[in-house]
FIGU-547148 format. One record per residue (C-alpha): x, y, z; residue in one letter. Coordinates in steps of 0.2 Angstrom, whole numbers, plus 5000, padded with zeros to 4 digits. Example, Ala and Ser with C-alpha at 12.3 -4.5 7.8 and 13.67 -1.06 7.14 Angstrom:
# residues 2
506249785039A506849955036S
# end
This chain:
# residues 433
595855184892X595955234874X597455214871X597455034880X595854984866X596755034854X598354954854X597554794859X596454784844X596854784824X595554904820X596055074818X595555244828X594655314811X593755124810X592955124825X592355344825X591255274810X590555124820X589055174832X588355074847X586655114855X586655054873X584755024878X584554994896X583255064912X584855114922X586355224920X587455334929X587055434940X586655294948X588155244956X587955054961X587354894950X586954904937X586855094931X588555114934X589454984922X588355034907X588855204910X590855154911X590455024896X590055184885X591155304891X592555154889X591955124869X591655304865X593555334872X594155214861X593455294846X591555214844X590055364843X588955284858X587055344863X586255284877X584055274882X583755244898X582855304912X583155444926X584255394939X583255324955X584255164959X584655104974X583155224985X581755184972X581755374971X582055484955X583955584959X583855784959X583955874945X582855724934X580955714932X580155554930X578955594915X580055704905X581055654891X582855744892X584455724882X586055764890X587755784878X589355724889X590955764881X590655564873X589255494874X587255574872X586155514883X584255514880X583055484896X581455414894X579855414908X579755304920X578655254935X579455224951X578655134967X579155214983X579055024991X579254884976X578354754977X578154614965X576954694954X577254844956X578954804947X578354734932X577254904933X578955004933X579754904921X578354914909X578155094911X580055114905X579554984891X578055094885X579055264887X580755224879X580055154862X579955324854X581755374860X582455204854X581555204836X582155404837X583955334832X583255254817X584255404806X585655384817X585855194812X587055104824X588054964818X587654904837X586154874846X586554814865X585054794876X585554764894X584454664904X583654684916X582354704910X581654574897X580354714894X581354814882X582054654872X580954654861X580954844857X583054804855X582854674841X581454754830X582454904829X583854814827X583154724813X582454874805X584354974803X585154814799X586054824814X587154694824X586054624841X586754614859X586154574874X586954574890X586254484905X586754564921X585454464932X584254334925X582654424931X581454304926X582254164937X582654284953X580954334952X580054174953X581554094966X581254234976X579354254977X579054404970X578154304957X577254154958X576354034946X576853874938X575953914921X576754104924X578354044926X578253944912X577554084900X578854184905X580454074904X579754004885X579554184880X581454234888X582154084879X581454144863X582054324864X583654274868X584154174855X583654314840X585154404847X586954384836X587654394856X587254364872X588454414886X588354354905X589454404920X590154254925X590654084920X588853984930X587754114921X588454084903X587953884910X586253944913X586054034895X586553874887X585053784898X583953914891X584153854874X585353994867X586953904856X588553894863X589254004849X588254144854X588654174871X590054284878X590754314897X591054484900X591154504918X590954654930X592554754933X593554884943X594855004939X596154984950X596855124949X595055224956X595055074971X596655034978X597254994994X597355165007X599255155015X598255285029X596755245040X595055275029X594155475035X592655355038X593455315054X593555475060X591955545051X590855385063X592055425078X592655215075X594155185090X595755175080X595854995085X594154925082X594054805068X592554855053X591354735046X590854835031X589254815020X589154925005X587754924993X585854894988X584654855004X583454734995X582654574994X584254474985X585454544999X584754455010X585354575023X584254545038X585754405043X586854575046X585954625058X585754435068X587554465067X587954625074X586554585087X587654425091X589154505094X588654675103X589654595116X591254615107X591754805109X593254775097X592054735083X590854885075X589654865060X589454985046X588054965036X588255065019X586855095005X584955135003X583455024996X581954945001X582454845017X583554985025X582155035036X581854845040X583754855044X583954995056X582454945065X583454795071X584954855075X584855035072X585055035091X586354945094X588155025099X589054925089X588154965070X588255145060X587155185046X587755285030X586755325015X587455294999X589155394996X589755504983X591055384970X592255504975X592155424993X592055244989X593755214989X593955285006X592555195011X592955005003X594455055013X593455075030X593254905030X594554765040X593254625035X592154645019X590254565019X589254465007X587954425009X586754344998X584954214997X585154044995X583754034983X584754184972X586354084968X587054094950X585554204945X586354364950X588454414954X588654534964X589254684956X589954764973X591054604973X592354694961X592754844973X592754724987X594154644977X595054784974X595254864990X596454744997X595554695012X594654535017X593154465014X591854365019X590354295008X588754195008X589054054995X588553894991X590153764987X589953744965X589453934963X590254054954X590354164969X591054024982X592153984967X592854174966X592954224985X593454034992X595354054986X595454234992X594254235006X593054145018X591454085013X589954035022X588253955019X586854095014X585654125030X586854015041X586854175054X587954045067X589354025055X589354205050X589654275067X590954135070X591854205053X591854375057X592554315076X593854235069X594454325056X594554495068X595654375079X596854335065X597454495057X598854385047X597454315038X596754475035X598154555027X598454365015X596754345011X596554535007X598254544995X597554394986X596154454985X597054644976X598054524964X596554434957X595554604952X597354684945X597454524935X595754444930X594654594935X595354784928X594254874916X595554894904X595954714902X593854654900X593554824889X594854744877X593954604878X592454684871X593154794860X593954634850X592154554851X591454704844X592754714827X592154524826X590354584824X590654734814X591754674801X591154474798X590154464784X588554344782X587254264792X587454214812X588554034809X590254134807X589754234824X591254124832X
# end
């Protein structure tokens, strides 16, 4: 990864060890799913490449809503990896989120980190990146920014404020509106805002933020860590899966923008086909809801989260890939687990809407379905564990387009070359671009 950085950019090894990012964010590895786990490889990445990176952010406790071993949640602890210092800051986790009780969480996180953030005021990053969710800790981002003179970024990885309201958890014209104005605002007092995906950069722009501002910087995989296995995966052995059954694998969060509960409509649907066996993969809120539907069934295995040294061997388990996803979540959020998907090599199926940016990824290299349409979901998964030809296309297109547009080498380059932009420009905001 070093190495890659640096060839790919003009500034030097001994330019970047005396430019300094601050990554400011609730999660972080260990977490090993969503978001935690990118902003841990984003500053491992830069700090490879030569940066000096900090990181504030809370304990681990994402996806179970519990705080990890080892971690307290009202303590604050600083951990020294080989490359980046990590400082963790108290949080309040609910065992069962709810719609206020997550702006409690987040808030709590707000409150707690502003020491540790206005800690690094000595330290004085050229780069302040604040990662959202949550909107909470914007604020804290730019007034620290402001006051070491340093370069602003925020990265958007799901547009809370929108998902929340789409989804229920909040409700409220007037709240809505409050909420969005005060989004818009913040987000345009950044030098940069990055987004995920092509649709979501769309949405910045509706939110009032300049064109010139906005960055895509996409999720990615290493494809050399997730690879196609040329062996059966040990899963198979491990959940005693007939050589010749075909997987239908989920993997990740169990919450409300999963919209999950159509996994198990499906798995119900097709207990008649003993050819065809469910895996469901992950923790979070609605697992209980989950195995209570089709817990019983002889066709559907539960795992919790596995280690990363697994995953591989586990995105490997699966013959046929599942997405699914809420209608009402479209082009807020991107899937994160999508890349691995990808990278495994083997087919998918998702819950997309034609003109989203997830129909638009997965419909070329795999099948797509309308979100909740639990009839044409089971009718995919039938016919694509009838059609292994397909299988095996739509899985090696699926490997080419993460080697190609996908790799963490080729977007941390990307980054990297954004970030001698910001670092070396001289001026006010209009020469950003």
């Amino acid at each position: 990864m070093k190495s890659a950085l640096v060839r790919s950019s003009p500034a030097t090894a001994d330019q970047r060890s005396s430019r300094k990012v601050l990554i400011y964010g609730l999660n972080y590895a260990p977490e090993l799913t969503g978001i935690g786990k990118y902003s841990a490889e984003m500053a491992e990445s830069l700090a490879e490449a030569g940066y000096e990176v900090r990181v504030v952010c809370a304990p681990p406790y994402y996806p179970e809503w519990r705080i990890g071993a080892g971690h307290s949640a009202w303590r604050y602890r600083t951990e020294q990896s080989a490359t980046v210092r990590v400082q963790r800051a108290p949080v309040w986790v609910p065992r069962r989120p709810s719609g206020l009780k997550r702006l409690l969480h987040l808030a709590s996180f707000a409150a707690a980190s502003l020491p540790a953030v206005f800690a690094q005021v000595f330290w004085r990053p050229d780069i302040v990146i604040a990662v959202a969710p949550s909107l909470m800790n914007i604020p804290a981002a730019l007034m620290f920014g402001k006051l070491v003179k340093a370069r602003t970024w925020l990265h958007i990885q799901d547009y809370e404020v929108d998902a929340a309201f789409e989804l229920g958890m909040l409700k409220g014209q007037r709240l809505r509106k409050l909420a969005l104005g005060l989004e818009s605002l913040l987000m345009r007092r950044f030098d940069v805002v990055s987004t995920i995906s092509a649709k979501m950069i769309e949405h910045g722009r509706s939110k009032g933020v300049d064109a010139r501002l906005l960055f895509e910087l996409p999720n990615w995989v290493d494809v050399n860590v997730i690879f196609p296995l040329e062996r059966p995966s040990l899963y198979r052995a491990t959940l005693d899966i007939p050589d010749g059954a075909i997987v239908v694998l989920y993997s990740g969060n169990m919450g409300a923008k999963q919209g999950i509960e159509v996994l198990a409509q499906a798995a119900a649907a097709l207990a008649h086909r003993n050819d065809i066996h469910f895996v469901l993969c992950g923790d979070g809120p609605s697992k209980g809801d989950l195995v209570a539907q089709c817990g019983h069934l002889a066709n559907c295995s539960f795992l919790s989260l596995q280690p990363f040294e697994n995953l591989n061997d586990l995105l490997n388990l699966a013959d046929i890939h599942v997405l699914p996803q809420r209608a009402d979540a479209a082009d807020l959020v991107m899937p994160s687990k999508l890349t691995g998907m990808l990278a495994s090599g083997r087919s998918t199926i998702a819950m997309a809407r034609a003109g989203t940016e997830l129909f638009d990824v997965v419909s070329p290299r795999g099948v797509t379905v309308p979100p909740e349409d639990v009839e044409a979901l089971t009718a995919a998964i039938e016919n694509l564990a009838d059609d292994k030809g397909k299988r095996i296309r739509l899985g090696a297109a699926a490997r080419l387009y993460a080697e190609t547009e996908l790799s963490r080498r080729a977007v941390m380059e990307r980054l990297d070359a954004k970030f001698q932009m910001l670092c070396d420009r001289g001026g006010g905001r209009s020469v950003l671009t």
